[in-house]
C-alpha positions in Angstrom: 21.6 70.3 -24.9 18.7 72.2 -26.7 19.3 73.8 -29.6 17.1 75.2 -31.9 17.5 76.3 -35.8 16.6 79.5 -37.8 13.2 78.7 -37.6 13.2 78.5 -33.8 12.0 74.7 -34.1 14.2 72.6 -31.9 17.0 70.6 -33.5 18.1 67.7 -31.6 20.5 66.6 -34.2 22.8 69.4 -34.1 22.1 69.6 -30.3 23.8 66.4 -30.2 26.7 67.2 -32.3 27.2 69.9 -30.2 27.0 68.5 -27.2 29.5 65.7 -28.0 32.2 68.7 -29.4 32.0 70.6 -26.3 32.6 67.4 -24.2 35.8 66.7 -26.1 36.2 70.2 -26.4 36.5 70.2 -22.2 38.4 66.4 -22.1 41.0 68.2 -24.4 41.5 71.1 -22.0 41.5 69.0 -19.0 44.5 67.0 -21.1 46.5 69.9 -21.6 46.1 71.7 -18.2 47.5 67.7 -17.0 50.0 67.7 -19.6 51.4 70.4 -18.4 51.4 69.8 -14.7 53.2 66.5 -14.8 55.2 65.6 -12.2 58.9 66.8 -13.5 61.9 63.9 -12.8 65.1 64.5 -13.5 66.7 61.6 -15.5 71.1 60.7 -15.0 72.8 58.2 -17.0 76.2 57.9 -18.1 77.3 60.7 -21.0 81.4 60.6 -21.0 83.0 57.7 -23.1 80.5 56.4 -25.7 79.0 60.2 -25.8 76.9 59.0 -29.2 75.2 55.5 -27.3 74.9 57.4 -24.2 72.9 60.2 -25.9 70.7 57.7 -27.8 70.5 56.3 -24.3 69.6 58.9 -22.5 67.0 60.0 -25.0 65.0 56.3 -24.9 65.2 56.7 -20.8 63.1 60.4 -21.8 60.9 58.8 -24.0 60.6 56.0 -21.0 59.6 58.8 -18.5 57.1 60.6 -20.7 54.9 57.5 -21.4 54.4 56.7 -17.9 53.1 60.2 -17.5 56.4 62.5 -16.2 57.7 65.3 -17.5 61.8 64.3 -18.0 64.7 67.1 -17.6 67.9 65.9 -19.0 70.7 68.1 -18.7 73.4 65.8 -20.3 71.3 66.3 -23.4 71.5 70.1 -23.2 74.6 71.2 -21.9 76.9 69.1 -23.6 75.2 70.8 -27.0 76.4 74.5 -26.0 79.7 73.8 -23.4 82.4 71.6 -24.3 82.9 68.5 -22.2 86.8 68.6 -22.8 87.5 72.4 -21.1 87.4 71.5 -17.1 85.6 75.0 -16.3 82.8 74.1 -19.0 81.8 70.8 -17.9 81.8 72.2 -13.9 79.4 74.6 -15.1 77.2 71.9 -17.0 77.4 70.2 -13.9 76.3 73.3 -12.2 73.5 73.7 -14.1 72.1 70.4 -13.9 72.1 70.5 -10.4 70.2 73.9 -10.9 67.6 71.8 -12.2 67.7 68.8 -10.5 66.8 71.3 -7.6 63.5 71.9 -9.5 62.6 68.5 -10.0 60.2 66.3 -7.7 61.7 62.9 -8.6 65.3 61.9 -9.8 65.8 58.9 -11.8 69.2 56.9 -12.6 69.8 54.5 -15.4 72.5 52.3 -15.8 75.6 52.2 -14.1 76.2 54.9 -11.6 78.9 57.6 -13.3 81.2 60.0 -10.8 79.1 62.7 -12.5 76.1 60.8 -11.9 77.3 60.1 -8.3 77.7 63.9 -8.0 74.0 63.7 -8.8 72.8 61.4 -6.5 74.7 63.1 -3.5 72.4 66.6 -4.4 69.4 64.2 -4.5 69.6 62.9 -1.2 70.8 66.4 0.2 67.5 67.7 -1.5 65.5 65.1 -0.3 64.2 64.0 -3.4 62.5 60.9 -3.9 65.3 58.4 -6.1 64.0 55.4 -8.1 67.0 53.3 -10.0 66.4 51.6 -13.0 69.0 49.3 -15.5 69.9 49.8 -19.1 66.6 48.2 -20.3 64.4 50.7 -17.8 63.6 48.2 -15.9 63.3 49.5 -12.0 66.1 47.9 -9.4 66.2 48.2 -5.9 68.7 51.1 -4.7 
């Protein structure tokens, strides 16, 4: 880049400096326009029973998905926050709702042992023909 001062004489310093800001400039546009547009997986583990492990859980299997480049929807993080798990007609429409946006997802990822809810899950995965990876309580990926 050519870049000239006040005096019109040409500045190769700040031509440099330039240069190299407008190239991260660019490298952190591309990041965020990728960011963005990550592929979206929808992540089931077990919730019911030990609610405050599961949770802790279900957040490290999140964390898991967003280093390796996803973008993780969790509904059993969400839903359980605003509807009570304990009134029947609540937790059928959490259920509801994650399905909702399992629907929206490109990928579905299960961790840990398979749950009825979680089976529920799996059943609209298949139906949706979504592509299903398994993994165990240490994220490691099993065969399903």
């Amino acid at each position: 880049m050519s870049y000239k001062n006040a005096e019109g004489y040409k500045d190769p310093t700040v031509g440099a400096v330039l240069a190299k800001q407008m190239k991260e400039f660019r490298q952190a546009q591309r990041q965020k326009y990728q960011d963005k547009n990550r592929c979206k997986v929808y992540v089931a583990s077990a919730y019911a029973g030990d609610t405050a492990g599961n949770t802790a859980r279900a957040v490290q299997y999140c964390r898991f998905a967003i280093e390796k480049g996803y973008l993780p929807i969790a509904s059993h993080l969400l839903y359980p926050q605003v509807l009570s798990d304990a009134v029947p007609a609540e937790r059928e429409l959490g259920l509801l709702f994650g399905l909702a946006l399992l629907a929206t997802c490109q990928e579905c990822w299960f961790f840990g042992d398979m749950s009825p809810g979680m089976e529920q899950e799996m059943q609209e995965a298949k139906r949706l023909r979504k592509k299903i990876r398994r993994f165990d309580q240490q994220m490691m990926e099993v065969s399903s």
